[in-house]
C-alpha positions as CSV (number, residue, x, y, z in Angstrom):
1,X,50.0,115.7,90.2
2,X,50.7,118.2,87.4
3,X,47.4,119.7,86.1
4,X,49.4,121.1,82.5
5,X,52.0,119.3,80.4
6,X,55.3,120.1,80.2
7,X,57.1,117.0,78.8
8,X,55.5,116.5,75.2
9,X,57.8,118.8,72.8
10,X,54.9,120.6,70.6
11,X,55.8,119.7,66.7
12,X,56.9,122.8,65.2
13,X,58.0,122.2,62.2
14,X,56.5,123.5,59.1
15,X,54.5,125.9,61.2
16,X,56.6,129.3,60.3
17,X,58.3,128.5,63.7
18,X,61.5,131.2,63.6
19,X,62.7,129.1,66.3
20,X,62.7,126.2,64.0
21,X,63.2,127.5,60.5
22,X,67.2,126.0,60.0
23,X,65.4,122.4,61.2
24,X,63.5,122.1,58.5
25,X,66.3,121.7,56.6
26,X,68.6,119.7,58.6
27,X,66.5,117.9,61.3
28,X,69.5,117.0,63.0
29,X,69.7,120.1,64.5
30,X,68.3,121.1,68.0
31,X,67.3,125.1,68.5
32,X,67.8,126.5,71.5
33,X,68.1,130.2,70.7
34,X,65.0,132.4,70.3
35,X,63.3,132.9,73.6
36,X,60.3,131.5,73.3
37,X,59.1,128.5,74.9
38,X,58.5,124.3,73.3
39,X,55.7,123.8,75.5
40,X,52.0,123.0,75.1
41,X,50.1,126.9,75.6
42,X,47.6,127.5,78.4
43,X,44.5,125.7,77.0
44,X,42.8,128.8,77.8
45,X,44.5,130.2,75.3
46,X,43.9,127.2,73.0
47,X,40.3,127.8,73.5
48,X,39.8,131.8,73.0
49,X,41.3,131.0,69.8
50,X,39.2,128.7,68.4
51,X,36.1,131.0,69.5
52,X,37.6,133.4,67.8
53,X,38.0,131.6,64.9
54,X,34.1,130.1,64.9
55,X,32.7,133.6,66.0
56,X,34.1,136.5,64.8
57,X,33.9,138.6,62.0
58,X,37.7,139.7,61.8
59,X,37.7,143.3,61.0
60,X,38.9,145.9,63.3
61,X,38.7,145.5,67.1
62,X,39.0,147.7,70.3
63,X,40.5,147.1,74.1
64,X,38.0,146.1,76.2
65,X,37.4,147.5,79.7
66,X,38.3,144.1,80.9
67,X,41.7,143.3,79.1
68,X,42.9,147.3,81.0
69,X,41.4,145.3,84.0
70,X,43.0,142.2,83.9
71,X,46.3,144.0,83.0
72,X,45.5,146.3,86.2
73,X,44.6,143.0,88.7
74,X,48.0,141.2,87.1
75,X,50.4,144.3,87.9
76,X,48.8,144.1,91.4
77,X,48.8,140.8,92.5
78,X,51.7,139.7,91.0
79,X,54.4,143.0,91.6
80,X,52.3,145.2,93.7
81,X,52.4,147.7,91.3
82,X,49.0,149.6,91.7
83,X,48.2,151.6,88.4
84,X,45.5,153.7,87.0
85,X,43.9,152.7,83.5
86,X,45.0,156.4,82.0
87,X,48.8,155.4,82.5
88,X,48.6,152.1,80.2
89,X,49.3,152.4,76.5
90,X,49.1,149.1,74.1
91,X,51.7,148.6,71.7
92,X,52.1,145.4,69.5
93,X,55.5,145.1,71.2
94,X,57.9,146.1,73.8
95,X,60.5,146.7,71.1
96,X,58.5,149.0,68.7
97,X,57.8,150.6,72.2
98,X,61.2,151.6,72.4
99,X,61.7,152.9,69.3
100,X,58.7,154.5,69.9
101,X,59.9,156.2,73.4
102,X,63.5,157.2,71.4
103,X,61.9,158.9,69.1
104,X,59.0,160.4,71.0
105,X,61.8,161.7,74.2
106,X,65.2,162.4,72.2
107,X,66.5,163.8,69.2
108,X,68.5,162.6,66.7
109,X,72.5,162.7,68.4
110,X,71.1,162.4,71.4
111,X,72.9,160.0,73.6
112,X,70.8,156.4,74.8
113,X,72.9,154.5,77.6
114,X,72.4,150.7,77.8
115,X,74.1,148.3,80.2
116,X,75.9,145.6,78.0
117,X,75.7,142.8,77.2
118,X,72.2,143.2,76.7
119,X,69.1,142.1,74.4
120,X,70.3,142.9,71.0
121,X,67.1,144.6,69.6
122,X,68.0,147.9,72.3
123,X,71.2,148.6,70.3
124,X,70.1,147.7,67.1
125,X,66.9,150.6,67.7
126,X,69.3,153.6,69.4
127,X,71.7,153.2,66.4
128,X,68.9,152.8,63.4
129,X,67.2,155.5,65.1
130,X,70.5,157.6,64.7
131,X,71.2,158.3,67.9
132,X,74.5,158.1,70.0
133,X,74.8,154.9,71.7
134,X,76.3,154.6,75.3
135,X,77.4,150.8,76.7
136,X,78.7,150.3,80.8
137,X,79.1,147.2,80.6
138,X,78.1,144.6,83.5
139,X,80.6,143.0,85.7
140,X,81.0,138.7,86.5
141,X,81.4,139.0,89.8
142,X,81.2,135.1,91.1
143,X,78.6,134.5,88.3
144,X,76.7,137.0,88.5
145,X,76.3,140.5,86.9
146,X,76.4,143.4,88.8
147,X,75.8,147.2,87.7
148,X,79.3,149.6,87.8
149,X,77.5,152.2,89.8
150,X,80.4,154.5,89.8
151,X,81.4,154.2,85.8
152,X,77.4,154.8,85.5
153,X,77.5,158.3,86.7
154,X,80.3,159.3,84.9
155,X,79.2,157.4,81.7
156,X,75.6,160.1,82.7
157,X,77.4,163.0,83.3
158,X,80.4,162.9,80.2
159,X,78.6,161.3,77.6
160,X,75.2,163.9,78.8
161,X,73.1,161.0,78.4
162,X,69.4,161.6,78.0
163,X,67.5,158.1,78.3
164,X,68.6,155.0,79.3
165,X,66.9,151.9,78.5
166,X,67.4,149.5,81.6
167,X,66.8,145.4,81.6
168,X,64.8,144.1,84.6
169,X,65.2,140.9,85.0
170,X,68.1,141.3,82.9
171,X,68.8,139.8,79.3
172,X,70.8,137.0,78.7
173,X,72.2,137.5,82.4
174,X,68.6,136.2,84.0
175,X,69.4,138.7,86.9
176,X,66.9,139.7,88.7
177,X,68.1,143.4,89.6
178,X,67.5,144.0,93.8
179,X,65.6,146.9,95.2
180,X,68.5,148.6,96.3
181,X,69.7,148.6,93.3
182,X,67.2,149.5,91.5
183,X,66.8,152.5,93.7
184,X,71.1,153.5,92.9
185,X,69.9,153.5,89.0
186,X,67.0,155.5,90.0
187,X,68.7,157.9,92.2
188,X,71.5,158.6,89.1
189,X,68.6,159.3,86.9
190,X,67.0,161.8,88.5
191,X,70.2,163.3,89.9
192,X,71.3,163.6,85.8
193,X,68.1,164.9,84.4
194,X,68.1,161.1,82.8
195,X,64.9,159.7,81.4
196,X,64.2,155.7,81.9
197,X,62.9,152.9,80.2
198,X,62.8,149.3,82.0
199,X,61.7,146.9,80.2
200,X,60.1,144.2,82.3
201,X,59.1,141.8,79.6
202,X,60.4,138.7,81.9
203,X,59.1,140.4,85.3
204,X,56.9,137.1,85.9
205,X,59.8,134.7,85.2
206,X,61.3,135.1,88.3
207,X,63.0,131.5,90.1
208,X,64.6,130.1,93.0
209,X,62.6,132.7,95.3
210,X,63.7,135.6,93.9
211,X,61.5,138.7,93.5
212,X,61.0,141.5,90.8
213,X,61.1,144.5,91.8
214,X,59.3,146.9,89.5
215,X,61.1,150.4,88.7
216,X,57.9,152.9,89.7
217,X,57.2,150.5,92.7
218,X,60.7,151.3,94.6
219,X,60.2,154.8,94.8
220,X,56.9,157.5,93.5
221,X,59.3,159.9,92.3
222,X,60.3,157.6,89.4
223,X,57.0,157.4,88.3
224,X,57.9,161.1,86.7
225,X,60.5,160.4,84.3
226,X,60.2,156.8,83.7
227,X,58.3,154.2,80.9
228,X,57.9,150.8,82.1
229,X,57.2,148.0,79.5
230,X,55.7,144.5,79.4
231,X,53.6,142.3,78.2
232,X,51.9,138.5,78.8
233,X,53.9,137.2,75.6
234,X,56.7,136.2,77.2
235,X,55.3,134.8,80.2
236,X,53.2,132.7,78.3
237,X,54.4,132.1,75.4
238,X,52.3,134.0,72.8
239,X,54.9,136.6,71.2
240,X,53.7,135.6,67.7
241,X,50.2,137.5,69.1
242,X,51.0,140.7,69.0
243,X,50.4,143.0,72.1
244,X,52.3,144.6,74.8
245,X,52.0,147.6,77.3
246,X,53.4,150.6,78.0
247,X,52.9,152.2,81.9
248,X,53.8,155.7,81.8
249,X,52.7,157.9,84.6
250,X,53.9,161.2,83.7
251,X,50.9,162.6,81.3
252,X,53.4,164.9,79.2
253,X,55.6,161.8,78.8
254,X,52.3,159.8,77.9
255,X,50.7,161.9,75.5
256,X,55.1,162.0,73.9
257,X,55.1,158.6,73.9
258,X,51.1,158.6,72.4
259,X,51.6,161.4,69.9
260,X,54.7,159.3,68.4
261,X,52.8,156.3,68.1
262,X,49.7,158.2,66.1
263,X,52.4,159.2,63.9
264,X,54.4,155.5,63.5
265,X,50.1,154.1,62.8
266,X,51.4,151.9,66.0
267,X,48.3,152.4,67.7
268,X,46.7,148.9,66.6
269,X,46.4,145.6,67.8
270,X,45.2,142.4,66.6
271,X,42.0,141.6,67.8
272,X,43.9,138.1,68.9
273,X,46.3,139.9,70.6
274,X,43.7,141.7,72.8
275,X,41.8,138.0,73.6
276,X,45.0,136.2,74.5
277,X,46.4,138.8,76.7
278,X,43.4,139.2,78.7
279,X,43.0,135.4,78.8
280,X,46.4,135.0,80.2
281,X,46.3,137.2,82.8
282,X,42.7,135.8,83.8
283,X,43.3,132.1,83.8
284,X,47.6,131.9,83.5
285,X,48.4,131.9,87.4
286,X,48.2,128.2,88.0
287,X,49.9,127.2,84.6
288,X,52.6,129.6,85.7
289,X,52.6,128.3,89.4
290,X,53.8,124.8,87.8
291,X,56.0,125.9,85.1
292,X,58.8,127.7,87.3
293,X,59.8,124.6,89.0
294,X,60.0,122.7,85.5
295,X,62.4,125.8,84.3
296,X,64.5,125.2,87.5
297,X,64.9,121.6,87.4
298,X,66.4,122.3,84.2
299,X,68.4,125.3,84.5
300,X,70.0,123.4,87.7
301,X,70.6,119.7,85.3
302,X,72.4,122.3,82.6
303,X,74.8,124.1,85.3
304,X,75.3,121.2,86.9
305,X,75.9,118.7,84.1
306,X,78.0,121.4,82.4
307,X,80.2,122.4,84.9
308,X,80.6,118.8,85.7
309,X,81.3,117.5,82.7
310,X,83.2,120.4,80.4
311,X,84.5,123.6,81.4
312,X,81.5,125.5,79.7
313,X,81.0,128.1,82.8
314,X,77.3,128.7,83.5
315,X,75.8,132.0,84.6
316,X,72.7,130.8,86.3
317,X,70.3,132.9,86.4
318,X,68.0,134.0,89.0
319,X,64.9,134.9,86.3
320,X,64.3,134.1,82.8
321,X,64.4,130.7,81.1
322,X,67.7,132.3,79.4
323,X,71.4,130.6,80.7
324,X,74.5,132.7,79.6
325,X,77.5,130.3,78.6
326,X,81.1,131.4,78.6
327,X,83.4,129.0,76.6
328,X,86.6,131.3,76.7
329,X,88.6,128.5,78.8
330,X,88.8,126.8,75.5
331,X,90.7,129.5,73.7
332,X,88.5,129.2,70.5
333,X,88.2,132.1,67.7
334,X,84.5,133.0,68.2
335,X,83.8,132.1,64.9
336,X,85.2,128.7,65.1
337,X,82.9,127.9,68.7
338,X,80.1,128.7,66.6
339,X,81.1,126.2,64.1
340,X,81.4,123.7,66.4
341,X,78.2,124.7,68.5
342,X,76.2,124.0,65.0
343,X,78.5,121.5,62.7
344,X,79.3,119.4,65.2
345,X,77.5,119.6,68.5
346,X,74.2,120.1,66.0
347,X,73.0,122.6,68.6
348,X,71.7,126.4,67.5
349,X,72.3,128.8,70.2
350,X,72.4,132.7,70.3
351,X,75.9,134.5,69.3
352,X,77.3,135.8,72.6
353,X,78.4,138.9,70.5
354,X,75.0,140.0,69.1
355,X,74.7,140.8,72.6
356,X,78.0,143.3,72.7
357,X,81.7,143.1,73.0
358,X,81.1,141.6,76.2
359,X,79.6,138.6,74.3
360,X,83.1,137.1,72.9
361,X,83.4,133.6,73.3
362,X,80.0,133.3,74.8
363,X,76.5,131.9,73.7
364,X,73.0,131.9,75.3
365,X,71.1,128.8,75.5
366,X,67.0,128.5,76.2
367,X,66.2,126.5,78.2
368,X,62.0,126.2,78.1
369,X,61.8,122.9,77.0
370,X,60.8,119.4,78.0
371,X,63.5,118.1,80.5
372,X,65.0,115.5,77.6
373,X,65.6,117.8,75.1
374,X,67.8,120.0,77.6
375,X,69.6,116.6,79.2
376,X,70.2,115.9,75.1
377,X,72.3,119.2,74.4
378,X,74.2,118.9,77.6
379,X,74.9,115.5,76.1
380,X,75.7,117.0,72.8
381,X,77.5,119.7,74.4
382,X,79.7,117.0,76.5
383,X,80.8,115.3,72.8
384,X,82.4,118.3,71.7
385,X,83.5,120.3,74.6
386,X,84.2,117.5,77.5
């Protein structure tokens, strides 16, 4: 017997719902784009709000010892990662923490690698920060990405790359990168002089048995030229809260990485932020516990219903909530799918080429929410592609 619900679709309209924003005008309509979740929230969660609202005085707050411990206990039972409380930085998000990192470790020209296609915000931050931007891009093998290890080096070595911001589990691939090779990137970085991000923001949505691998856990050296991001928000569903982490064991690269963010005023987070992180990680095991097996009973009813019924190819993915769709065997212009995705299939999904080049003819489709909405887009999807 499930202890949480994950069947009632939480009304979000009219609540400043991104997600949801185009529905309010046409109700017809079904979102399935941002990454964040239309399920009921840990009612933990629920409830440290309301205290919050009946108790506090809302001026400015400060990290309690136990949200660094919780943080610390989380890392350690979940990834055995062990880590100090000096190496962890808050940040109101993993993506002002990379354009925190760029600017605290490069120089403008410098040259940021990223492995396409990839979550658009890490292109979007190396070019606005005006730095060089480097893409290897992934290859399909049988459904599933896979890194180039040999175009990687020579992308290091000719283009003199000095950071490169890694995906782990990857974004919108949902792989979940293996140890070994996770030691190859590892190995190319600190053969190259390379400094390394990875963010890890999905690291608890691992499925199907699969296991993360965190970057500073595979092998201590990496723990000297390395930044490791995450946060609660997207395991739980509370990115509208505000707060992240950075894990940077390297002091000089710490106090970079620190300095910068004095400078940006990044140093703050909402007092909300603090209480629901800590919350999550205290009282989120069991919610989590039941939610992967409602994620894979749905990611399984889209590949299969797809690829049975269209000729929409799925790349399942072994983490994330996140399903990477590749409708080139329909010979569409890219612009016209999209059309048809939203005019006629009334279904919002993310453009495959926000993502990169490698994103033609492709779209990613979420699917955290309660099993009938997902069996209704595959239905909708069937009209106009079966």
């Amino acid at each position: 017997m499930s202890k949480y619900d994950f069947t009632s679709r939480p009304n979000r309209l009219n609540h400043h719902a991104e997600k949801w924003k185009k529905v309010e005008a046409d109700q017809e309509l079904l979102p399935l784009w941002v990454a964040d979740m239309d399920f009921e929230p840990l009612p933990e969660i629920r409830q440290v709000i309301r205290d919050y609202a009946d108790h506090h005085v809302f001026g400015y707050p400060y990290a309690s010892d136990s949200l660094y411990q919780s943080i610390i206990d989380w890392e350690d039972r979940q990834h055995g990662y062990k880590i100090d409380r000096e190496a962890i930085l808050l940040i109101e998000g993993v993506v002002p923490a990379l354009a925190v990192a760029i600017q605290a470790l490069t120089e403008e020209g410098d040259a940021i690698l990223i492995n396409t296609p990839v979550y658009p915000p890490f292109a979007r931050t190396v070019k606005l920060n005006e730095r060089q931007l480097v893409t290897n891009s992934l290859r399909n093998e049988e459904g599933v990405f896979r890194i180039d290890f040999e175009q990687l080096e020579r992308d290091m070595i000719e283009q003199n790359v000095k950071l490169y911001i890694f995906c782990n589990p990857h974004n919108p691939g949902g792989r979940v990168w293996s140890r070994e090779e996770i030691l190859a990137v590892g190995q190319l970085c600190r053969k190259h002089g390379v400094l390394l991000i990875s963010d890890e923001i999905h690291q608890d949505l691992t499925l199907y048995g699969h296991n993360h691998h965190s970057f500073n856990t595979v092998d201590d050296s990496f723990k000297g030229f390395s930044i490791i991001l995450s946060s609660a928000t997207k395991t739980f569903n509370i990115a509208g809260m505000k707060n992240s982490f950075a894990i940077i064991e390297n002091p000089a690269i710490r106090k970079a990485f620190y300095k910068r963010q004095l400078t940006n005023n990044q140093h703050e987070i909402p007092t909300i932020g603090l209480l629901t992180t800590e919350t999550a990680f205290r009282y989120g095991e069991e919610w989590l516990s039941e939610l992967k097996p409602v994620l894979e009973k749905n990611i399984d009813f889209v590949t299969d219903y797809l690829t049975n019924h269209t000729k929409i190819r799925v790349m399942k993915p072994q983490g994330t909530y996140l399903l990477w769709l590749d409708f080139s065997a329909y010979g569409l212009d890219h612009a016209e799918l999209f059309q048809l995705l939203q005019d006629k299939a009334k279904l919002i999904l993310n453009d495959g080429l926000t993502f990169g080049k490698e994103g033609k003819d492709h779209a990613r489709l979420n699917a955290a929410a309660p099993f009938e909405t997902i069996k209704e887009a595959c239905q909708r999807l069937e009209k106009v592609f079966g």
